[in-house]
C-alpha positions, 0 to 999 in steps of 0.5 A: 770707574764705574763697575756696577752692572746695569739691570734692566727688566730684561736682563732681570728675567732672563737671569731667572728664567735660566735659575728656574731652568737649572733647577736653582729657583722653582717658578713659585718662590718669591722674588727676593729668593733671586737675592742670593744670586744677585751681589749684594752691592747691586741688590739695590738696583735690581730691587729698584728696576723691579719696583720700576716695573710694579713687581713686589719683591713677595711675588712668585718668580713666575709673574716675572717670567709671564712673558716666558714662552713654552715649548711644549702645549 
């Protein structure tokens, strides 16, 4: 039985954005600083679909969320 989750870019992002939202992460930090919301076992699968999409894991958050839309101008 296969328990490992699927991480696609998209469900990547959204996991951040709601981070950012709640306060946990700040747009700046790095990518990795997702790493401690992210299981261990499955680190390496989200590491892999970002690399999938050139993102390094040094880039801020907010690269990641480029396709974030704001409610405010």
């Amino acid at each position: 039985m296969d328990t490992a989750v699927k991480y696609d870019i998209g469900v990547i992002r959204e996991e951040a954005r709601q981070l950012v939202k709640k306060g946990l992460l700040d747009r700046q930090q790095p990518i990795y600083s997702l790493c401690r919301y992210v299981p261990n076992r499955d680190w390496i699968l989200f590491e892999t679909e970002l690399e999938k999409h050139e993102f390094l894991l040094r880039d801020r958050i907010i690269d990641l969320l480029s396709s974030e839309t704001w409610e405010e101008d």
